[in-house]
C-alpha positions as CSV (number, residue, x, y, z in Angstrom):
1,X,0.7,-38.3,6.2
2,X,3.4,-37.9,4.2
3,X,3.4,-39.6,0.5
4,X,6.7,-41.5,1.3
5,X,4.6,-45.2,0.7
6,X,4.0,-46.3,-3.1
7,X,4.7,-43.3,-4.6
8,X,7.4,-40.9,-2.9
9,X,9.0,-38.6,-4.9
10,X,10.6,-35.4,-5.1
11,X,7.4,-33.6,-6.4
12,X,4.5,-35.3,-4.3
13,X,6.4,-34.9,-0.9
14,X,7.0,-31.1,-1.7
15,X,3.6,-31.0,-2.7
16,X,2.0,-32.3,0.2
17,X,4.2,-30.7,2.6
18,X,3.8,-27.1,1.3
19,X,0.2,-27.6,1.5
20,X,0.2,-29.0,4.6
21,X,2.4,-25.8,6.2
22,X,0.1,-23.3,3.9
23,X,-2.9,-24.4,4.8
24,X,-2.2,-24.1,8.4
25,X,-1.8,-27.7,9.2
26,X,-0.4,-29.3,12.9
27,X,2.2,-31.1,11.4
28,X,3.3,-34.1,8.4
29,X,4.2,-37.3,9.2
30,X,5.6,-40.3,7.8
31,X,6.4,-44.2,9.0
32,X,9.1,-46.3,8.8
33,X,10.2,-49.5,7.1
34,X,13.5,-50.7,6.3
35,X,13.1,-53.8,4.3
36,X,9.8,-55.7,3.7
37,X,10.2,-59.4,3.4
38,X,9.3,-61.0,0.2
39,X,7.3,-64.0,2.7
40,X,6.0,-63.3,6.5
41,X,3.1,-64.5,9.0
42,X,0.4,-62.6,8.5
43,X,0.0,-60.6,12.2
44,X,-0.2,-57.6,10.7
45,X,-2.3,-55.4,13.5
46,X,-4.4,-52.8,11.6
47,X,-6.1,-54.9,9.0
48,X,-8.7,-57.8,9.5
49,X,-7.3,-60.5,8.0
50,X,-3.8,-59.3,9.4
51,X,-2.4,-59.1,6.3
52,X,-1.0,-55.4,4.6
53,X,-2.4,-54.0,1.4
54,X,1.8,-53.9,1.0
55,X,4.3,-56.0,0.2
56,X,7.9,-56.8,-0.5
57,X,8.0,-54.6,-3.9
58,X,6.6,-52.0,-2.5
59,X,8.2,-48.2,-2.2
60,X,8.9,-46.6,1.0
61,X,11.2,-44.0,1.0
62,X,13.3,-43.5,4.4
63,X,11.7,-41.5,7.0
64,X,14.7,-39.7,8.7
65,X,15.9,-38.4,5.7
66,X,12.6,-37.9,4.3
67,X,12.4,-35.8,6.9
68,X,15.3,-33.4,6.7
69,X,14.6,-32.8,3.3
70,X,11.2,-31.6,4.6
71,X,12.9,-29.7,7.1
72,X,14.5,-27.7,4.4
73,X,11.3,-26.8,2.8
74,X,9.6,-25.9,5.3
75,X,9.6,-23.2,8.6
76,X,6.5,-23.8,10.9
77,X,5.4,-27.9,10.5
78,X,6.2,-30.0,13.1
79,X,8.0,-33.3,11.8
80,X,6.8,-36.5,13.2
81,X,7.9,-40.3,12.8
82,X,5.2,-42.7,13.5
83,X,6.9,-44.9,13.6
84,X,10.2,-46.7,13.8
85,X,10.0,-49.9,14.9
86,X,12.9,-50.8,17.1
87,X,13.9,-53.9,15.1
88,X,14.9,-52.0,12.5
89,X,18.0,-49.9,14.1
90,X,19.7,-49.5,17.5
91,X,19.4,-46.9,20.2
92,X,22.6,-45.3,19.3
93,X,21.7,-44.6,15.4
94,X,18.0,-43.9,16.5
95,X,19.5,-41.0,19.0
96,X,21.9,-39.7,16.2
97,X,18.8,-39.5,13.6
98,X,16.4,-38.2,15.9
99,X,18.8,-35.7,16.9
100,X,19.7,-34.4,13.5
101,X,16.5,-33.6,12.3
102,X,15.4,-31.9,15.4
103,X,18.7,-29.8,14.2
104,X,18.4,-29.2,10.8
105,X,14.4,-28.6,11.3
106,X,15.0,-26.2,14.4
107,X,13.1,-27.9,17.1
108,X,10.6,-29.3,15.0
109,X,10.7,-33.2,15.1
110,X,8.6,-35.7,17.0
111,X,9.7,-39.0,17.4
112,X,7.3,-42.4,17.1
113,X,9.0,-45.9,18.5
114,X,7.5,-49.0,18.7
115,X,8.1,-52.4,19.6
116,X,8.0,-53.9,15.9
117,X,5.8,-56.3,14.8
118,X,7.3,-57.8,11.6
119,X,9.4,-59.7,12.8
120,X,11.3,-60.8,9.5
121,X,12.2,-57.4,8.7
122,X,14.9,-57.1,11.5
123,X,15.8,-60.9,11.7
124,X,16.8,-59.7,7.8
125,X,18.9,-56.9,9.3
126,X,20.3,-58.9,11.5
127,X,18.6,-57.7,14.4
128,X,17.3,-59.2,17.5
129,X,13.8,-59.9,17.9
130,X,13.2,-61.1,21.2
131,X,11.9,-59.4,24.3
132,X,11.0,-56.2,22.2
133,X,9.2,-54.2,25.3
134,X,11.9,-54.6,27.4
135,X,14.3,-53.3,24.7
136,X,11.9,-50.7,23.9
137,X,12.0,-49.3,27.4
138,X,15.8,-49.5,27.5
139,X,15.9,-47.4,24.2
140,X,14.1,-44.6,25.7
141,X,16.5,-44.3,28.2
142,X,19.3,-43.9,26.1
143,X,17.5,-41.6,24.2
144,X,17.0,-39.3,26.3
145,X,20.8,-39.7,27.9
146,X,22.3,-39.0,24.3
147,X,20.0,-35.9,24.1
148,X,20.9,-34.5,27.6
149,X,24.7,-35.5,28.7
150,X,27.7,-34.1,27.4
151,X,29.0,-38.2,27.4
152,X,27.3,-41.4,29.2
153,X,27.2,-44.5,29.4
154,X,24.0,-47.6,30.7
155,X,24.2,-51.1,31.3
156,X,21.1,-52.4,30.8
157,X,19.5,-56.0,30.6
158,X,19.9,-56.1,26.6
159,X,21.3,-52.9,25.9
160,X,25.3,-52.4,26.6
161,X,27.2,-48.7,26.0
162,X,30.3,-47.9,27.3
163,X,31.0,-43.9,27.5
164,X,30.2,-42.1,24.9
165,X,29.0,-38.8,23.3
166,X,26.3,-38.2,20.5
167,X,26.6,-34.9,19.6
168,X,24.5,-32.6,17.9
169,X,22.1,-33.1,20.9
170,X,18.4,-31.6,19.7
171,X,17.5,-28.4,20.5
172,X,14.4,-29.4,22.3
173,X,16.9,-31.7,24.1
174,X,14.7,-34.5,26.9
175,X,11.6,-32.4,25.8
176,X,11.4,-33.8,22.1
177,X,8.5,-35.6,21.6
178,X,8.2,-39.1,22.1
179,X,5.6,-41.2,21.0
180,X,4.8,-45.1,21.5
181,X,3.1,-46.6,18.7
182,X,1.2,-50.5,19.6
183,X,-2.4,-51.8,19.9
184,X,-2.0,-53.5,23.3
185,X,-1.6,-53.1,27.3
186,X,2.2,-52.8,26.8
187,X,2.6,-49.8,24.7
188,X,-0.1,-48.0,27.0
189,X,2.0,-48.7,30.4
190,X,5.4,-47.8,28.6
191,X,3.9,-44.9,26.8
192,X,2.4,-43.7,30.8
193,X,5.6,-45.0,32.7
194,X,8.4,-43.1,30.4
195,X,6.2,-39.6,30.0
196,X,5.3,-40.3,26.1
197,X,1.9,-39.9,24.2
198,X,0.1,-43.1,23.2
199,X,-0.2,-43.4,19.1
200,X,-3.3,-45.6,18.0
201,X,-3.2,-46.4,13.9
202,X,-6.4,-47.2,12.3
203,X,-8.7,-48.3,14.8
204,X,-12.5,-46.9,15.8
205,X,-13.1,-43.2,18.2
206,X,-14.5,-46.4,20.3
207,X,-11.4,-48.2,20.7
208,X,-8.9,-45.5,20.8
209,X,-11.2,-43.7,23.2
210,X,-10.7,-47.4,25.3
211,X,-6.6,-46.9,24.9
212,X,-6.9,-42.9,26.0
213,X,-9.3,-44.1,29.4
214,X,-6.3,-46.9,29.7
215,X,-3.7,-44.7,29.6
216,X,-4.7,-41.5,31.7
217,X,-5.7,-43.7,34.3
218,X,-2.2,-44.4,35.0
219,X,-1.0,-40.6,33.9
220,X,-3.7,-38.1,34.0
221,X,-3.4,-35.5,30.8
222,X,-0.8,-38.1,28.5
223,X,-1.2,-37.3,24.8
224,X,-3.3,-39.3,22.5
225,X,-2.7,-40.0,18.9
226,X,-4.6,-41.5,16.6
227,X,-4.4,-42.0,12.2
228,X,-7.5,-42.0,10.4
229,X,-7.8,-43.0,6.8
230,X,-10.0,-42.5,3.9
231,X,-11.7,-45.4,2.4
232,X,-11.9,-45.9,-0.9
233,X,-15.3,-44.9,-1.1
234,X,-14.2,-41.5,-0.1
235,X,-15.5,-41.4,3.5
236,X,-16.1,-38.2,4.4
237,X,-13.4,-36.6,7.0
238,X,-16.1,-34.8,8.8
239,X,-17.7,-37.8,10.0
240,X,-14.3,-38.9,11.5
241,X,-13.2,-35.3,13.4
242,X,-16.1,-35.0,16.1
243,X,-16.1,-38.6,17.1
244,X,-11.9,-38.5,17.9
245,X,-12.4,-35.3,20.0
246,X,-14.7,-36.9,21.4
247,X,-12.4,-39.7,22.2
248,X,-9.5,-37.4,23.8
249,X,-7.6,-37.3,20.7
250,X,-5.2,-34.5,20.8
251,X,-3.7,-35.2,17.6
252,X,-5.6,-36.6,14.6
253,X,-3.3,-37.8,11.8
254,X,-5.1,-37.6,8.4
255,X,-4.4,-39.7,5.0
256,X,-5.5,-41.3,2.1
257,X,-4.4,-43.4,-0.7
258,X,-1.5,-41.8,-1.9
259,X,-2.8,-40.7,-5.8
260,X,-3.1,-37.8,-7.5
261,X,-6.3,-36.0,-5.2
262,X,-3.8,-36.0,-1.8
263,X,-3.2,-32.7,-1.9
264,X,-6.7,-31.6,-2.8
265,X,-8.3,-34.1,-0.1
266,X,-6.2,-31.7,2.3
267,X,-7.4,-28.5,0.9
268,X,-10.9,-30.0,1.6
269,X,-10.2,-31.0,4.7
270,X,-8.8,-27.6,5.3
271,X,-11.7,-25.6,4.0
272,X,-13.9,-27.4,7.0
273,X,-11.7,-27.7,10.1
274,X,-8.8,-25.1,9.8
């Protein structure tokens, strides 16, 4: 993971990413928010009390362009969003983004979409909010028609374009990497139904194990993702790495609190496993 949450800047981003493509890493990634509410519900999925360790004056840099800037500064990573939740932008823009990176990175980028769970941050956009699977699905359609057609246009249920073009179109064009990022039934079925991985964020090899079994029942051999973090009483990686193969994971996301020991946590993690 990239440091683009509490402390992005200039020097740790170039940091992390040059260790990451030195040291013979998969790929960097970062996630996405827009605006954080100064008040909201607590549903927050990945923590118990479904509350974030984050809040409304917290930093978090913008992942697209975050991105290209890695894209510049790098030559072999793969660049990965996971991810954007749909509340915070349209199909249209998403497409355009997506699109550009995959340009300016050469056929690097991988794209994570999810249904959104914070439901203030797009009603503060001025976003809708409401049937967000359904939308979800639609977006992926028009994805991958502004990455493949030379103009198109869809009428869907929620989801109205007359003709248009979206040019650059990525070179990896309907083959760029989709991900689906959610904890429940939903995201597995989309993620089988529209040929995308399944992303799983902080949760045990047991349970994401449970997701890969749920979702390669209904497509045999769909990619599995899953982010592990460090604890603050420095966990060791190793005890993380068998248990996800074991799971089915076929990409394991690493981070940690974003401090000063990131990019040294790496070079540990890379004197083990790479």
């Amino acid at each position: 993971m990239l440091p683009t949450y509490i402390r992005p800047s200039r020097e740790t981003v170039l940091g992390v990413a040059r260790a990451a493509e030195r040291l013979g890493f998969d790929s960097v990634w970062t996630n996405s928010h827009t605006v954080v509410p100064a008040s909201f519900k607590p549903r927050y999925p990945y923590g118990p009390d479904g509350t974030p360790s984050w809040n409304a004056k917290t930093a978090w840099a913008d992942a697209m362009i975050t991105l290209g800037f890695v894209a510049a500064a790098t030559e072999r990573l793969r660049l990965g969003i996971a991810v954007v939740p749909l509340i915070t932008t349209d199909p249209i823009t998403l497409a355009k983004q997506a699109a550009t990176v995959d340009v300016l990175s050469s056929g690097r980028f991988e794209l994570g979409i999810g249904a959104g769970w914070l439901l203030e941050e797009g009603e503060a956009l001025g976003h809708p909010t409401d049937h967000r699977q359904a939308r979800l699905e639609e977006t992926i359609e028009v994805l991958r028609l502004a990455w493949t057609r030379p103009t198109f246009s869809y009428e869907g249920r929620f989801v109205k374009i007359p003709e248009v073009g979206v040019h650059p179109q990525p070179p990896q064009g309907d083959r760029l990497p989709l991900w689906i990022g959610g904890q429940g039934d939903e995201a597995v079925r989309i993620a089988a139904a529209r040929g995308a991985g399944l992303f799983i964020w902080l949760q045990t090899p047991e349970r994401v194990a449970e997701y890969g079994r749920k979702l390669r029942a209904l497509r045999p051999g769909a990619p599995l993702a899953a982010c592990v973090w460090t604890s603050q009483e420095e966990r060791l990686w190793d005890e993380q790495v068998v248990p996800m193969e074991k799971a089915g994971v076929d990409l394991m996301v690493i981070g940690r609190r974003y401090d000063e020991r990131q990019v040294s946590e790496i070079e540990r993690f890379a004197s083990v496993f790479l």
